[in-house]
C-alpha positions in Angstrom: 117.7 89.1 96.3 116.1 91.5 93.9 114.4 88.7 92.6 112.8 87.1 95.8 111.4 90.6 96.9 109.6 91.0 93.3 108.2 87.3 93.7 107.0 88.1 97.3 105.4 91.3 96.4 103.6 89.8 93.5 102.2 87.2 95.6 101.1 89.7 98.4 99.3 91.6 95.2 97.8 88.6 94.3 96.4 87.7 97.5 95.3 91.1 98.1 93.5 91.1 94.2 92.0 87.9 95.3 90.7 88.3 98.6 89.5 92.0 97.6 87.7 90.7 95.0 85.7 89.0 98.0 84.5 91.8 99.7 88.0 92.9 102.3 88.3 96.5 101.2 91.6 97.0 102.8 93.3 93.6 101.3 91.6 95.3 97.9 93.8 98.3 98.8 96.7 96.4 99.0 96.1 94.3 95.7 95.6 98.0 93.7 98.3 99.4 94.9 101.0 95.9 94.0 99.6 96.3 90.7 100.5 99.8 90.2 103.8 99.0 91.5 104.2 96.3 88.8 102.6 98.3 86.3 105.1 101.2 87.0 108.1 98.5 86.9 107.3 97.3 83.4 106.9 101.2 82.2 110.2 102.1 83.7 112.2 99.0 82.3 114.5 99.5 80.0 114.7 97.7 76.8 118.2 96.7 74.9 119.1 97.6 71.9 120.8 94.8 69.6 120.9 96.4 66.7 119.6 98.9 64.6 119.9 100.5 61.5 118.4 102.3 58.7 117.7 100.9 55.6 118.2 102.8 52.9 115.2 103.1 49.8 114.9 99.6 47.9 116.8 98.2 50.8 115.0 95.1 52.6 116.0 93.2 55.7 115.3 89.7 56.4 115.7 87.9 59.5 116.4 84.4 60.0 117.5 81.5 63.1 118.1 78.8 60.8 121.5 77.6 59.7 119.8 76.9 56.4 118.7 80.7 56.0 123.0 81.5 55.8 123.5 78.3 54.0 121.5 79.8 51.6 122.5 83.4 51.4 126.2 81.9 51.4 127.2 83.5 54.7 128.7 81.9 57.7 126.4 81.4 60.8 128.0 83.5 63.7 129.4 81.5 66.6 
């Protein structure tokens, strides 16, 4: 439900953008203030942590997706 009401907001905010953008202040209006919604959205949203740690001095971390990258450090591929 969430999901439908972001869709049909961003599509009011587009038409609004678009036929503002032709000269109908008010549908302007409308297009300005969707995109401040949105842009407030993507400030507020919070992001996940997966993991984190410090590295120590002389430490390095590499990050790999390929089952050869574990093959070669001799590691098992988590499942």
């Amino acid at each position: 439900m969430k999901a439908l009401v972001a869709r049909q907001f961003r599509t009011l905010g587009d038409i609004g953008l678009s036929r503002g953008m032709r000269g109908n202040g008010a549908w302007m209006a409308v297009g300005i203030v969707s995109l401040g919604f949105r842009a407030l959205g993507h400030v507020r949203r919070r992001r996940e942590v997966i993991w984190r740690a410090e590295l120590a001095p002389g430490e390095r971390l590499e990050i790999g997706h390929l089952l050869e990258s574990f093959r070669d450090l001799g590691e098992k591929p988590p499942s």
